[in-house]
C-alpha positions as CSV (number, residue, x, y, z in Angstrom):
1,X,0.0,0.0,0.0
2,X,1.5,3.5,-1.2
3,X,1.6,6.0,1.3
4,X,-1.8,8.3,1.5
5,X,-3.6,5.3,-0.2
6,X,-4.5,4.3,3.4
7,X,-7.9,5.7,4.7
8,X,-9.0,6.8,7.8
9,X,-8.4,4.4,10.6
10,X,-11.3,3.5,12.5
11,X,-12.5,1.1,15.4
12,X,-14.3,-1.8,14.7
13,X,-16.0,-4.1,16.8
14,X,-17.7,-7.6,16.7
15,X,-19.5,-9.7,19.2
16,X,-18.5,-12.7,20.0
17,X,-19.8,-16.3,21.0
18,X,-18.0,-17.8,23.8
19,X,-17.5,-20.8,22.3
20,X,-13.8,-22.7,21.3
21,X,-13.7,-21.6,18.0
22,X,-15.2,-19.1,15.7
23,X,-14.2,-17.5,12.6
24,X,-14.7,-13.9,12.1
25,X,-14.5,-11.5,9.0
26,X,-12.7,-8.3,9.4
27,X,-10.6,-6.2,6.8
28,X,-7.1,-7.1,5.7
29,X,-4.5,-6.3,8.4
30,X,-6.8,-5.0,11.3
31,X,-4.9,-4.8,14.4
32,X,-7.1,-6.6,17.1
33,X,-7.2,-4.2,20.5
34,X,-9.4,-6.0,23.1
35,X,-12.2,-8.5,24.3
36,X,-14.4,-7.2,26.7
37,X,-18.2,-7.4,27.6
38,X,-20.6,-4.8,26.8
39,X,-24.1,-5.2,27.7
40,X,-23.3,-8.7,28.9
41,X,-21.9,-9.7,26.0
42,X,-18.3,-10.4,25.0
43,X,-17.2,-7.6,22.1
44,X,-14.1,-7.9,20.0
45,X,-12.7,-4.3,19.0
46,X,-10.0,-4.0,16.4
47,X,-8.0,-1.2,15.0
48,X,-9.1,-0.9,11.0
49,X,-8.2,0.7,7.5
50,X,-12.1,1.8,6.6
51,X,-11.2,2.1,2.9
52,X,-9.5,-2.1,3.1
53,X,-11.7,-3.5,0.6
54,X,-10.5,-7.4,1.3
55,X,-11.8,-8.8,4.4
56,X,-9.7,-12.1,5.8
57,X,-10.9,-14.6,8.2
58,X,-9.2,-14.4,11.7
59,X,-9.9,-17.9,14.0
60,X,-10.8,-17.0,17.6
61,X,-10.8,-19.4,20.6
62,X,-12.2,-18.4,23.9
63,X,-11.2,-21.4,26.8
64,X,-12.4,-21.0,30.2
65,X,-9.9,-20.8,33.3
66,X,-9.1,-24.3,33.7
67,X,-10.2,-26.2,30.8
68,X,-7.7,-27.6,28.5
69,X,-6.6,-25.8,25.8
70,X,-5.9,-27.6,22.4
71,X,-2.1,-27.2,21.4
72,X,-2.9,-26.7,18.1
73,X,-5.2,-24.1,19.0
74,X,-3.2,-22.1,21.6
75,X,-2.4,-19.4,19.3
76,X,-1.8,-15.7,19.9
77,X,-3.2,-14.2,23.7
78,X,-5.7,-11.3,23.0
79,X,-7.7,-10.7,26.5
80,X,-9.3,-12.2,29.2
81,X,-13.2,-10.9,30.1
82,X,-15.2,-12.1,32.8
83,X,-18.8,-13.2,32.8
84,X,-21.5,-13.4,35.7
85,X,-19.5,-11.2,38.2
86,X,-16.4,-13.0,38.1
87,X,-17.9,-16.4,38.3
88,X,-16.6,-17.5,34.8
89,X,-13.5,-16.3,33.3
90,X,-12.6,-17.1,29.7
91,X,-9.6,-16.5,27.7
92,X,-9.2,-15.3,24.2
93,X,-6.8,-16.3,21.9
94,X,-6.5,-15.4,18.4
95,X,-5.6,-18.8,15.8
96,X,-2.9,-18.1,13.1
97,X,-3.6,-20.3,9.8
98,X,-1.8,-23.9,10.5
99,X,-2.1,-23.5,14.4
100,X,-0.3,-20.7,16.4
């Protein structure tokens, strides 16, 4: 990407389901920031290019504390949110292609 060809950067979010794996859509090189909840539910925000035309898939796993944790799937730490005022605490991890 030439310099100036970049558009305005902007941030993104996406809910999530707290479940081991998901697979969500977001533009080309968006920098993830967080996981937290909002409005009792977990929110991913990331960091994006608003004029990236190509979106990519990006794998997200959520474990809770104490559950094993695939080692294919361990991938890259993202955040940790907490649900039901601290009584469950999951993990987010962000999957690179072909495991972490």
């Amino acid at each position: 990407m030439e310099v100036g060809d970049r558009g305005k950067m902007r941030i993104w979010k996406w809910l999530l389901d707290v479940v081991d794996l998901q697979v969500i859509r977001m533009p080309f090189g968006a920098k993830i920031l967080t996981v937290q909840v909002q409005g009792k539910v977990p929110q991913l925000w990331a960091l994006c290019d608003e004029k990236e035309k190509i979106k990519e898939e990006r794998k997200i796993a959520i474990y809770g504390t104490g559950n094993p944790i695939p080692e294919e799937n361990s991938g890259e730490y993202i955040s940790t949110f907490q649900e039901l005022d601290g009584k469950l605490v999951w993990h987010v991890f962000e999957i690179k292609s072909g495991g972490n």
